[in-house]
N, C-alpha and C positions, 0 to 999 in steps of 0.2 A: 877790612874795607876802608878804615880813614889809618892815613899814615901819616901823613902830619899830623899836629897840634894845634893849628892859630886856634882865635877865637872860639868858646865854651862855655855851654852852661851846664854844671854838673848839677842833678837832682838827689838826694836820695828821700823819699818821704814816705811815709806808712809805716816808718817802724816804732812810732810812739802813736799811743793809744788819741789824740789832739789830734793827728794825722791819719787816722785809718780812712776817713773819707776827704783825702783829699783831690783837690784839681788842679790842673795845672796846665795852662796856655800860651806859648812862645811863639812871637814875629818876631822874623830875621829877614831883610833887605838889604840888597850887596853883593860882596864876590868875595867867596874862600870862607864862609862860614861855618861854623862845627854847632851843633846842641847834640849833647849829652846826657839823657833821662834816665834816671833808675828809680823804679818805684816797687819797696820789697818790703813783707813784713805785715800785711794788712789786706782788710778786702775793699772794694769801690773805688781802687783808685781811678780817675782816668786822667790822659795826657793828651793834649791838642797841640798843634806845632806848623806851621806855616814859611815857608822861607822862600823868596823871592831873587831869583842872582842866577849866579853862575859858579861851578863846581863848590856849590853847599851840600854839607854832608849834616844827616840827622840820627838817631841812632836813640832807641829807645826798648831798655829793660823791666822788667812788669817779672814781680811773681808773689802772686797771689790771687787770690780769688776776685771774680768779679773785673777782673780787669778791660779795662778800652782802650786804644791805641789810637790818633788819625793823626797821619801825616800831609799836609799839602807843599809841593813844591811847585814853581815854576820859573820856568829858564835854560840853562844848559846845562846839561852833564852834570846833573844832581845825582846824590845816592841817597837813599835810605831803607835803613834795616830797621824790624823789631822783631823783639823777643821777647815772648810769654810763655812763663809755664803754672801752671794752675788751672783752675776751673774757670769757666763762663767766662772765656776771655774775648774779644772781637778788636779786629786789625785791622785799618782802612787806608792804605795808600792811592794818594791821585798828583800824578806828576805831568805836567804838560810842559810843550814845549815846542818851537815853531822851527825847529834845525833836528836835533839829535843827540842819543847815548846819555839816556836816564837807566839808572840801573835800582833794582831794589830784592830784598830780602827779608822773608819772614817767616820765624820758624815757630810755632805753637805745641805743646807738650801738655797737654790736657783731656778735657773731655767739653763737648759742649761748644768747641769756640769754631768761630768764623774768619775766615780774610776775604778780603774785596778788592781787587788792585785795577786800576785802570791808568795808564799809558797811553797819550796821544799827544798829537802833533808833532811829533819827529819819526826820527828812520835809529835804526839801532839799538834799542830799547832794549831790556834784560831783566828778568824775573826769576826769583829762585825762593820757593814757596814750598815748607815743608809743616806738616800737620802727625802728632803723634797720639792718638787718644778716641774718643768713642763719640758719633754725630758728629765730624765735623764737617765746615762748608768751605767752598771755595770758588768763589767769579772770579774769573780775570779778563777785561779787555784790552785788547793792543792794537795800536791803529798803527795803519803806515806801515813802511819797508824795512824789511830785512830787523823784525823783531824776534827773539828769543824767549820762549818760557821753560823751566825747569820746575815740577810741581809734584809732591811727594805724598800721599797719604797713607798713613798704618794705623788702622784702629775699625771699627764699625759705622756703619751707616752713613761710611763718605758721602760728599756729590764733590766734582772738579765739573766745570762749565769753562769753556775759554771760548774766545773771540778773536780772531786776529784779523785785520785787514792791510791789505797788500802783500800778502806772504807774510814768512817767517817759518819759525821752524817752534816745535812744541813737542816736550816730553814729559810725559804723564804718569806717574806709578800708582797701583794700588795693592794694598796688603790685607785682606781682613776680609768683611763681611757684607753683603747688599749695598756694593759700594755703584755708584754711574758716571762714565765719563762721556761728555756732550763736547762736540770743538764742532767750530767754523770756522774755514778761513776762504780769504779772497785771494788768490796764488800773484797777480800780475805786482810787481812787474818781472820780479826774482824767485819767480814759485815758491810753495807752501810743502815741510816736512811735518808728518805727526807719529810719535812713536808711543803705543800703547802699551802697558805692562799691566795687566791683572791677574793676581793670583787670589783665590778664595771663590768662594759660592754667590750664587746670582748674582754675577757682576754683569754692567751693561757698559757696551762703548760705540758711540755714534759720531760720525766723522763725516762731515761733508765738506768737501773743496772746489770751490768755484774758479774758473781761468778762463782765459782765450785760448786760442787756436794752439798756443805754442809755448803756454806758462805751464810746467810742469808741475804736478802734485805728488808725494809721496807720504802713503801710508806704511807704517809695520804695526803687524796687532800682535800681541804673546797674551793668551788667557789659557789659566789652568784651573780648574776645578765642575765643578758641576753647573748646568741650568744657564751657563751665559748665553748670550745676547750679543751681536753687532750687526751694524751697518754701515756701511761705506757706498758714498756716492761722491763720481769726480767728473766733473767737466774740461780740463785743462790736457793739452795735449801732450803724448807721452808719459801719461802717470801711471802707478804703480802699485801695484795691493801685494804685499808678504803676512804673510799670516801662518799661524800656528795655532792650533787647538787642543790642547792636553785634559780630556776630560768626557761625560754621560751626559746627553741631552744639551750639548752646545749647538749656536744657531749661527750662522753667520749670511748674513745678505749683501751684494755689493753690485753695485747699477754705474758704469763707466761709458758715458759717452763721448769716449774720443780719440783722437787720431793714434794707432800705435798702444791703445791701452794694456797693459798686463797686470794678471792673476796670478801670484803663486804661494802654492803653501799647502797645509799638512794639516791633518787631524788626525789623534789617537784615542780610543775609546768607542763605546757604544752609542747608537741614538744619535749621533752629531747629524747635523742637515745643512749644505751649505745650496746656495742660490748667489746667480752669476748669470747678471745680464751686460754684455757687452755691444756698443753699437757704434757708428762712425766707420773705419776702417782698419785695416792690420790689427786685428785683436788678438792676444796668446794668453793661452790658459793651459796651466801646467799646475794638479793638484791627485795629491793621493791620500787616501783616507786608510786607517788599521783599523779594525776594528769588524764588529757585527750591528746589524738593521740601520747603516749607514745611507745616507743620499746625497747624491749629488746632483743637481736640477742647471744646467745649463744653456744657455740661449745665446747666439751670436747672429744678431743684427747686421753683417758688415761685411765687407769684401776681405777676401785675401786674409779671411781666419784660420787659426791653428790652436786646436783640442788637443790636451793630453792628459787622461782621466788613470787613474790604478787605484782599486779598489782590493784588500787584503782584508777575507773575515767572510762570515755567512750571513745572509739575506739581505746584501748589499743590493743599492741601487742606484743605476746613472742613465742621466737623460741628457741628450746633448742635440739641440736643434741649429742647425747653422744656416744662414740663411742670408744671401749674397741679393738678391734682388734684381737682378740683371746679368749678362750674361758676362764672367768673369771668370780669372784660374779660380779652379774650384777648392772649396776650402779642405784642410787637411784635419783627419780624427783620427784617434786614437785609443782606445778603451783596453786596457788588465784589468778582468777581477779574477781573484785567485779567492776558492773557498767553495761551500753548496751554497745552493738558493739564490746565489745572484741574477740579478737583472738587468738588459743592458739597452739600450732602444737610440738609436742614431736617424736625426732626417739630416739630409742637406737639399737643398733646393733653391 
């Protein structure tokens, strides 16, 4: 991340017993600035750091217990990284900016620790935020256009929350146990991407994307294990739901009001129940489920719909209402289920 050299301040403190609690606060004003912290060897350290310019780079090392982190920048095209490994650690970056291309990183390897990143006032923005260890947290807001987040969690009882406004694109992983991920975004002017990955038991993931007429939204969901949870709701025209469900008693909900919206995607296993309400116009839903006591509950609000349901396994069930409102080409269904006990019920009107 910093490749140059200029100006530095290298730290290292906590590793004499006079320094196990130490603090440490750096202002930097200007352009082409570097600070350099490492704080090892001890527990309570924490590091404050402030820098004021243009392409100032901060970069701050922490391992030990007890650690705190806070970085402020503002100006242009700043970076800053930290890194902690140990216990009870907490990381706070806030970089503002009235143009663009603050970029930052923060990786934590413990148990217990938090990051909180916020990004605003410019366009192009960049987060790449990884968590390895048991309860950890994660906020992130990103304001303005065409921002990027990258955000990793492996360990127990995550949470990831992000924000973004004006579009952006955001990728979310999770590994482990009762993990939740929460996004919002505001699609205009460059639409809004969000790509979910959970793997483990009772995970939740809720995604809402706001647009106009014609800012495009794109969700992918991948969850594998037992008892999940999602919902997805988009407003932004021609947006997109892919989804995949590997797993018993997963639940998926997804409400798309708008022009051209599409559904597609797959679950394996038992017990799954997916709901899909699509409304506005040209709606396509295209979903097959494996499995046995599966449901699929469908509703199309809209002119000029197209269903196509397959359902593989016994006491499967699919309901698909279409429903054009006025007198229009009439919409197009499709129902496979292959297996006994399935149920299959179609209105259009």
């Amino acid at each position: 991340m910093f490749p140059r050299k200029p100006l530095y301040i290298c730290l290292l403190l906590g590793a004499l017993p006079s320094l196990a609690l130490a603090q440490v606060a750096v202002d930097q004003t200007g352009t082409d600035n570097e600070i350099i912290l490492e704080q090892g060897g001890g527990t309570g350290n924490s590091a404050s750091q402030t820098q004021d310019g243009v392409l100032n780079r901060s970069r701050v090392v922490q391992t030990g217990n007890g650690n705190e982190a806070t970085t402020n920048q503002f100006g242009v095209e700043n970076q800053a990284q930290i890194i902690q490994t140990g216990d009870l650690n907490q990381a706070s970056i806030y970089q503002a900016n009235l143009d663009y291309v603050h970029s930052a990183a923060v990786e934590q390897v413990g148990s217990a620790n938090v990051i909180e990143l916020t990004q605003t006032g410019g366009n192009g923005s960049g987060a790449v935020l990884y968590q390895e260890g048991a309860r950890n947290v994660q906020r992130i807001d990103q304001f303005y256009y065409v921002n990027s987040l990258d955000a990793s969690s492996q360990g127990d009882d995550n949470l990831i929350e992000v924000t973004q406004n004006g579009g952006g694109s955001a990728t979310l992983r999770q590994l482990g146990d009762a993990n939740r991920i929460a996004v919002y975004q505001e699609t205009p002017a460059y639409g809004g991407s969000v790509y979910i990955n959970q793997d483990g038991t009772q995970n939740q993931a809720a995604v809402r994307q706001v647009g106009g007429r014609y800012y495009t939204g794109e969700v992918r969901l991948d969850q594998r294990g037992e008892a999940n949870a999602a919902r997805v709701e988009q407003w932004s025209g021609f947006s997109t739901v892919a989804f995949s469900q590997d797993g018993v008693g997963n639940a998926l909900v997804v409400q798309q009001s708008t022009r051209s919206g599409t559904v597609r995607g797959s679950s394996v296993g038992n017990d799954n129940r997916v709901n899909v309400e699509q409304g506005y116009d040209g709606p396509t839903l295209d979903i097959a489920q494996n499995g046995s006591a599966n449901e699929i509950d469908v509703v199309q609000e809209a002119a000029y719909g197209t269903a196509s349901i397959s359902q593989t396994g016994d006491a499967n069930v699919a309901v698909l209402n279409q429903v054009t409102g006025f007198a229009l080409q009439p919409p197009s269904a499709t129902i496979v289920q292959n297996g006994t006990g399935n149920s299959a019920t179609v209105t259009q009107r």
